[in-house]
MARLUMKE-433278 format. One record per residue (C-alpha): x, y, z; residue in three letters. Coordinates in steps of 0.25 Angstrom, whole numbers, plus 5000, padded with zeros to 4 digits. Example, Ala and Ser with C-alpha at 12.3 -4.5 7.8 and 13.67 -1.06 7.14 Angstrom:
! MARLUMKE-433278
504949825031ala 505549965029ser 
//
This chain:
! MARLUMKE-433278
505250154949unk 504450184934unk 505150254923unk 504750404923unk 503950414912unk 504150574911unk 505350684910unk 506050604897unk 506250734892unk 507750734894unk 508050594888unk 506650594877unk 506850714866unk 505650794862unk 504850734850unk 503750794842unk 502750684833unk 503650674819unk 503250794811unk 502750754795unk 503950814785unk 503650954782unk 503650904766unk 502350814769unk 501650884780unk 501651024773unk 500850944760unk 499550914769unk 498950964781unk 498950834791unk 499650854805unk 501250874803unk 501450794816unk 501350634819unk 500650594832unk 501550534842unk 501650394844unk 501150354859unk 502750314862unk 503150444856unk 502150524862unk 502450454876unk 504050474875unk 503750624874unk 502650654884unk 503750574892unk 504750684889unk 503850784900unk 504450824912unk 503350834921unk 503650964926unk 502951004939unk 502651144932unk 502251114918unk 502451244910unk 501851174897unk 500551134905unk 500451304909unk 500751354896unk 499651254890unk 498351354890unk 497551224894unk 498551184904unk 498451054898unk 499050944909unk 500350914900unk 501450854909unk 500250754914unk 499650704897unk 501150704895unk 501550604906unk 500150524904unk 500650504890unk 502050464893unk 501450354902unk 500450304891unk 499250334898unk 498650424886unk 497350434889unk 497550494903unk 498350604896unk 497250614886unk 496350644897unk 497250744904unk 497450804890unk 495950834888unk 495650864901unk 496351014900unk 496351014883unk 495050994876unk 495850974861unk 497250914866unk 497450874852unk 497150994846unk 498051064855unk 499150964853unk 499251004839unk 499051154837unk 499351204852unk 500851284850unk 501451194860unk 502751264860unk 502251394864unk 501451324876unk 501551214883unk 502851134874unk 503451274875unk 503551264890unk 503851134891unk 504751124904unk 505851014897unk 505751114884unk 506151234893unk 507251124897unk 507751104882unk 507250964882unk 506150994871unk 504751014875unk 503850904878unk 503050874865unk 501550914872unk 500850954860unk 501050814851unk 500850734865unk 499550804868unk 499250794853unk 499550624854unk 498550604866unk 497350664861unk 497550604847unk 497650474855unk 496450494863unk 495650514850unk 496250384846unk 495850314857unk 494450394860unk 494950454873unk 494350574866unk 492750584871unk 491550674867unk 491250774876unk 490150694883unk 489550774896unk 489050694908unk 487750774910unk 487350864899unk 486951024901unk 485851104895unk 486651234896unk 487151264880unk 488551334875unk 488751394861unk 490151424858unk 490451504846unk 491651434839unk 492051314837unk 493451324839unk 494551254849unk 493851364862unk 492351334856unk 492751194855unk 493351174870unk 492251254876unk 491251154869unk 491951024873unk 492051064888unk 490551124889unk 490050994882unk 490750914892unk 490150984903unk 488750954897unk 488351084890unk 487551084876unk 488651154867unk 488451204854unk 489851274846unk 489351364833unk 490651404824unk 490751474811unk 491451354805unk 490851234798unk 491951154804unk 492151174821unk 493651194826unk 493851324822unk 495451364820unk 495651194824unk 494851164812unk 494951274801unk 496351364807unk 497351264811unk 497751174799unk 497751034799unk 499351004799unk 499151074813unk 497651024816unk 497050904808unk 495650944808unk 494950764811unk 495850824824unk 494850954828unk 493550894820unk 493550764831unk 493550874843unk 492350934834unk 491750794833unk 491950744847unk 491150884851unk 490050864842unk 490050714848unk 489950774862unk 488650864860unk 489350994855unk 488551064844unk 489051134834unk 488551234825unk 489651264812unk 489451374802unk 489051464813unk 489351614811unk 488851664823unk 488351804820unk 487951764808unk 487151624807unk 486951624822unk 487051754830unk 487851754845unk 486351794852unk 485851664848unk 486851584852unk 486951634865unk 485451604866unk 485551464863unk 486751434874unk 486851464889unk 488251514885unk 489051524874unk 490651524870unk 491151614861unk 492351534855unk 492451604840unk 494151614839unk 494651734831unk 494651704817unk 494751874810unk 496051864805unk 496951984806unk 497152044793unk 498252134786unk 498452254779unk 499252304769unk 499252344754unk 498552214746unk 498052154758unk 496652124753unk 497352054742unk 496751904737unk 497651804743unk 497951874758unk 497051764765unk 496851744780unk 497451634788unk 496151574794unk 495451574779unk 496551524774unk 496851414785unk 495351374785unk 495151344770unk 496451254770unk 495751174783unk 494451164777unk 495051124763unk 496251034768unk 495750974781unk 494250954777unk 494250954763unk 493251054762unk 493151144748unk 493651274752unk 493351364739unk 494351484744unk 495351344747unk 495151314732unk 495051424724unk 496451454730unk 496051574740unk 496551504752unk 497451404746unk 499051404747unk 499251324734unk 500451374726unk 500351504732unk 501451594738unk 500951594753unk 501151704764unk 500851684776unk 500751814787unk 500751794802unk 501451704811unk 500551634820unk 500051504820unk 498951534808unk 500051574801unk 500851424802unk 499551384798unk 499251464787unk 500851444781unk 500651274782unk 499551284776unk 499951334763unk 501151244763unk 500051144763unk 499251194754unk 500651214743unk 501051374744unk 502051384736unk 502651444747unk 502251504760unk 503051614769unk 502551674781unk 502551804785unk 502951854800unk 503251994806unk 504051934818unk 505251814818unk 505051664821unk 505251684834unk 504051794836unk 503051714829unk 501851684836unk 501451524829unk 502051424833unk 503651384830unk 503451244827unk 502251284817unk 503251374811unk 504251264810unk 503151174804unk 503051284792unk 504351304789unk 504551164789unk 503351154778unk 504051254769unk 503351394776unk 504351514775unk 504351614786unk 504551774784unk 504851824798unk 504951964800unk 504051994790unk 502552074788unk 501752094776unk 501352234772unk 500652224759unk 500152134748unk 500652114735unk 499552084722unk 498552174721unk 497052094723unk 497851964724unk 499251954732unk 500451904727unk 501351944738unk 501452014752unk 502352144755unk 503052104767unk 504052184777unk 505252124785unk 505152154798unk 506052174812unk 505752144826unk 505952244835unk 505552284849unk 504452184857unk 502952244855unk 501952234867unk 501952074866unk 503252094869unk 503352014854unk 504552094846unk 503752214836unk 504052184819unk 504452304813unk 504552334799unk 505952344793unk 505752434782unk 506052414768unk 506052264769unk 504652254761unk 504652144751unk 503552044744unk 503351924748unk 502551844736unk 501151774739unk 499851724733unk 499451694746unk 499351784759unk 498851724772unk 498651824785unk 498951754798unk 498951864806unk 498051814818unk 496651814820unk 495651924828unk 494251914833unk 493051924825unk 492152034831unk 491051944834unk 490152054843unk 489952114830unk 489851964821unk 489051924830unk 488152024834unk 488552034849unk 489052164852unk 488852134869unk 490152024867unk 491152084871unk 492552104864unk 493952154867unk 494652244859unk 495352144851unk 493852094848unk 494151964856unk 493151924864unk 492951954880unk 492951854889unk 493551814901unk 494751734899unk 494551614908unk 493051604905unk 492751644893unk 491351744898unk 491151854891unk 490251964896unk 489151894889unk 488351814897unk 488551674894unk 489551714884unk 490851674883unk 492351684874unk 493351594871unk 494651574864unk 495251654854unk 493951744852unk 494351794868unk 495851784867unk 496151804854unk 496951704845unk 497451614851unk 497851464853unk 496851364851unk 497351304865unk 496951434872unk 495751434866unk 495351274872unk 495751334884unk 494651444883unk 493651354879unk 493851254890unk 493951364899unk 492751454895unk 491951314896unk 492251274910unk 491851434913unk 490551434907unk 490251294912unk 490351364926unk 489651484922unk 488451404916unk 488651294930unk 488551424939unk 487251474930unk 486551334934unk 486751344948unk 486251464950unk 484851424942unk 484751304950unk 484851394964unk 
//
């Protein structure tokens, strides 16, 4: 009888790729994990149990085929996991990296429910693409017959990028317009490179271009190109713009110089250490955390972001403020653990209420705060215990505080698309159509913020729909 490959999660201990020490890795902004060797990356695929329900398969928003990549792997046969991988995921690297696998599918992992440590999914997903690249599994998006039927879709991010990789495949003439000079939106300019190296996200870019996608960078639509005209030029078009208005604060000092947002401050660092390019508010010391005291508000993954970067960049130091405990906090755990490895310092329980400094601030008035009883997202209410005001000292504010949408009927001169309340986007979910005709919403812009796995899914998703709207159209011209 052959060896069972599979179930070694009893007998094999869960392994992640060795992490670089926190005292080198916190000093540049290169990946902080190895790549698996293939023997390692086997041994721990090999570690799945094969369940006949896989929970982490469900709780993947692609519903990526994990339990069969996993055991291909395990049994060597890489490039048939490859396959499998790409054929639900059109970024399996990407996600790899950045996706919080241990809110989704790691987190519900059957043999971690178990107590045996979660399959390592994320790293082993990660290992397969990189190989495929290595090997030139990885091809252009080549159509068998090509189409005369044209899509514009308006951002160039992860949803804008999907939607364009899975039209062009199908044949369609697409072009993808973005504000940016560089396409990737939050994977190129948001994410930072120890999560995301950016030769990782610029190939994707590349093997696009290199399969017919046009792009058109430096595009503010509204301003140099308006939304009418584009529509003109495409049988439909993809509105994949992501929310990128930051949430803002108030407060006595608030306006001060040195209170910055996270996504300026996160895009000058990418440009300046990831490209090399010359940011001038990156040099004149703006958005720069050399020797300055740095704090940090919010607690989502931006926030992560924004704290290692100024590690990186040498803070003096770098606290970050929370209004709810560790365990309430919306990032990621294990990005958490990564800063405070790196010499981050974490105020839990606390909110700013004021600014220190006059025109340029030299500290943040914070408030210590309580949980108390569970508010409508059932999520414990901070409240204010009074009298515990203090100053904590800054030269440097960043406010990650989330991210809302633009109000792009009014940027764009397009009061007919249609908007919810919260300004995002309507559209139906599955689809993506708007009321528009031949109009249609993705991602973040639809949803709000959100992960960047959920917003491959609305791509890929919005593609096959308008590929059989734009199908159905043609058949009922040829009757």
């Amino acid at each position: 009888m052959a060896k069972q490959p599979m179930l070694k999660f009893v007998t094999t201990a869960r392994e992640m790729p060795e992490k670089r020490e926190a005292t080198v890795r916190n000093k540049d902004f290169d990946e902080i994990y190895a790549e698996f060797a293939d023997a390692k990356a086997r041994e721990q695929s090999a570690r799945c149990s094969q369940c006949g329900v896989p929970y982490c398969q469900s709780h993947c928003p692609l519903h990526n085929n994990i339990p069969d990549w996993l055991r291909l792997t395990a049994t060597g046969r890489l490039e048939e996991a490859y396959q499998i991988s790409q054929a639900t995921n059109t970024f399996p690297e990407i996600c790899g990296r950045i996706c919080p696998q241990d809110r989704l599918c790691e987190g519900n992992c059957v043999i971690e429910q178990s107590g045996h440590g979660t399959v390592t999914i994320g790293s082993v997903e990660k290992y397969i693409t990189d190989t495929a690249w290595e090997k030139g599994w990885v091809k252009p998006p080549t159509p068998a017959l090509e189409r005369q039927e044209t899509v514009g879709i308006i951002g160039a991010g992860p949803g804008g990028l999907a939607a364009a990789d899975m039209l062009r495949r199908a044949g369609l003439q697409v072009t993808v317009y973005d504000r940016y000079d560089r396409a990737g939106g939050l994977l190129t300019y948001g994410i930072p490179g120890f999560k995301l190296e950016k030769d990782v996200v610029m190939r994707r870019v590349e093997q696009l271009e290199q399969g017919g996608v046009r792009f058109v960078m430096n595009c503010n639509v509204g301003k140099d190109l308006s939304f009418d005209e584009i529509r003109a030029q495409h049988d439909a078009v993809i509105i994949a713009t992501g929310v990128y208005k930051s949430r803002d604060l108030a407060g006595p000092g608030a306006g001060a110089k040195g209170i910055v947002k996270a996504l300026d401050y996160l895009t000058a660092s990418n440009k300046a250490a990831n490209f090399g390019d010359t940011v001038e508010a990156f040099e004149d010391g703006t958005l720069n955390a050399a020797g300055k005291k740095v704090v940090v508000i919010g607690g989502g993954d931006t926030a992560m972001d924004c704290v290692r970067t100024a590690i990186r960049q040498g803070a003096e130091s770098v606290k970050c403020l929370y209004r709810r405990d560790r365990a309430n906090m919306p990032g990621s755990q294990r990005e958490v653990q990564n800063a405070e490895e790196e010499g981050v310092v974490f105020e839990w329980l606390t909110a700013p209420v004021g600014f220190k400094g006059g025109d340029v601030v030299t500290g943040v008035t914070v408030q210590k705060m309580r949980l108390g009883a569970p508010d409508a997202s059932g999520r414990q209410r901070p409240e204010i215990i009074e009298g515990s005001d203090y100053d904590e000292p800054a030269d440097l504010v960043v406010k990650a505080l989330g991210f809302e949408p633009e109000a792009l009927p009014t940027l764009w001169g397009a009061e007919d698309l249609e908007v919810t309340r919260w300004g995002t986007v309507k559209a139906e979910f599955t689809s993506g159509r708007t009321a528009l005709p031949g109009v249609y919403a993705i991602g973040d812009i639809v949803r709000g913020a959100s992960l960047v796995v959920w917003a491959i899914r609305d791509g890929r998703d919005c593609a096959e729909a308008l590929l059989g709207d734009l199908n159905a159209k043609a058949a009922v011209a040829a009757e």
